[in-house]
Phi, psi and omega in degrees: 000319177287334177301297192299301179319290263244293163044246195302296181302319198278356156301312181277001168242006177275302171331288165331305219270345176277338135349342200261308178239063202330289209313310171272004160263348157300322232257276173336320198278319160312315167283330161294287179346342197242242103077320174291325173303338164311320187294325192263323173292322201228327178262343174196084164296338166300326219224042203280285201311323156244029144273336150352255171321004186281319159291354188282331184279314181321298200279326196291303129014276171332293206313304229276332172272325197309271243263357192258334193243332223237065201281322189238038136251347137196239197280133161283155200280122180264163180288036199282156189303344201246337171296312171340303150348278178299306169305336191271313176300333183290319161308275169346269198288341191284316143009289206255318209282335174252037157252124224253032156281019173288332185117317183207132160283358138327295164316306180289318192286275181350302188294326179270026146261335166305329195270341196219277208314013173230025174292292190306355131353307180292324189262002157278299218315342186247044168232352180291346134210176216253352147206198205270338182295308148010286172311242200021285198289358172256320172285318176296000126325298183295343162283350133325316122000312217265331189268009144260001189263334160273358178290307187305317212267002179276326193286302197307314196289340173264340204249171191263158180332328183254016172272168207279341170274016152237041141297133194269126164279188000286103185015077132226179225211358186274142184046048143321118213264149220208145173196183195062229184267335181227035174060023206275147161285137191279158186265145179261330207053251172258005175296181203243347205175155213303298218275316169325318163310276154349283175277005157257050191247298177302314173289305185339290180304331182265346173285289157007271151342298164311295190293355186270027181223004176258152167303136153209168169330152172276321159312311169307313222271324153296332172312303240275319192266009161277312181310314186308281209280011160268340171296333201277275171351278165345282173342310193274316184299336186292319173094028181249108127000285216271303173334315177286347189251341145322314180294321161334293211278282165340306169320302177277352171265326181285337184258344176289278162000309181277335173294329197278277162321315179240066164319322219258013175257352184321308196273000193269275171308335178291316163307342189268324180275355160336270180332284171316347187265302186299320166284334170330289189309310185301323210250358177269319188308307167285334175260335200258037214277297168353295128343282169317317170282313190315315175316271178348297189325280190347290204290342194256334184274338202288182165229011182254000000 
């Protein structure tokens, strides 16, 4: 009952106030993602489930100015084969969601919001911002984000299993997971957990990657490329396969791709990443040697 009193209204005033500016709670709702899992392993581990939710209430704020207020800004939803899609699948799980070998319809709502609530997602993101300079100036901030959250994740990978920065959430510390020659801990960084890591580890790198080919300021550029080798780094310390050999796979594609389309720029692009690969490679080699080999172990030794 005190949950509910004290509650309810700061849910309904988080809402209101992300209400307000669909644009920037969208905005917002991306920089929690990267926060949240801190919050919940180390400053209010009491209170893990619900920040969990928290970006949902943020977002939940949006939907409601985007599709309830924001009539001429923005796009009608058209009846096109992937709304088609979608609508059919959504039926599908609300379906699946009341069987009641779940156990709880708990269970069923949780589950249709990992699944569905952030579909509408698609038809904001490509008005969430007013030109492309904007975008720009909102990712390189945001990838300011990634070099401490990959600095968190080399001190987890150096540190022993049970120290309180590998905590899992909501702060507990229990079957941390481990690999290589000396048992090093795959790293979470500020994230809740391994594999959440892992994919904003890949997005992180193909956007990255994409900015090393736009001009910038000599402070970006040096920003852009210690995040690009803590993405990197992070990547072998997290101990996910498929994240390294994803970033693998983006990388020859992204370069295929360009080769292919601007011939007459190759050797133009190939120069600007000369430099960021070199310091990359020098510096995981002589500082990360460690890193590496667990990885090496991990891929060649496992059996599974």
């Amino acid at each position: 009952m005190k949950f509910l009193v004290i509650g309810i209204p700061i849910l309904l005033l988080i809402i209101g106030i992300s209400s307000l500016n669909w644009r920037r709670s969208v905005q917002a709702v991306l920089v929690l993602v990267v926060l949240e899992g801190a919050l919940r392993k180390w400053v209010l581990p009491q209170a893990s489930d619900l920040l969990y939710f928290l970006k949902d209430f943020v977002l939940l704020g949006a939907y409601i100015r985007y599709y309830g207020f924001s009539r001429f800004e923005r796009k009608t939803i058209k009846n096109n084969f992937l709304f088609s899609l979608i609508f059919i699948t959504s039926g599908w799980c609300f379906f699946q969601a009341l069987n009641p070998s779940l156990g709880s319809p708990l269970v069923g709502l949780v589950g249709l919001k990992i699944y569905l609530f952030y579909i509408p997602l698609i038809w904001m993101l490509p008005n969430l911002f007013q030109s492309e300079e904007e975008l720009y100036k909102f990712l390189r901030a945001y990838f300011l984000l990634a070099i401490p959250t990959g600095i968190i994740g080399i001190v987890q990978f150096f540190s022993p299993a049970d120290s309180f920065i590998n905590f899992y959430a909501p702060g507990e510390v229990k079957n941390v997971a481990t690999f290589g020659v000396n048992t090093s801990v795959r790293v979470t960084g500020t994230f809740s957990y391994i594999g959440s890591y892992g994919a904003y580890l890949i997005v992180c790198f193909g956007l990255l990657i994409a900015m090393l080919n736009i001009k910038q300021s000599i402070f970006w550029r040096f920003s852009t490329i210690a995040a690009l080798l803590l993405v990197i780094i992070n990547s072998l310390m997290n101990g996910s396969r498929n994240v390294v050999f994803a970033l693998i796979l983006f990388l020859i594609g992204y370069l295929g791709i360009k080769i292919l389309t601007q011939v007459s720029s190759t050797m133009r692009l190939l120069k600007q990443f000369l430099l960021p690969v070199l310091i990359i490679a020098v510096a995981g080699y002589l500082w990360f040697q460690p890193a590496i080999d667990s990885f090496a172990l991990r891929t060649t030794k496992n059996k599974d």
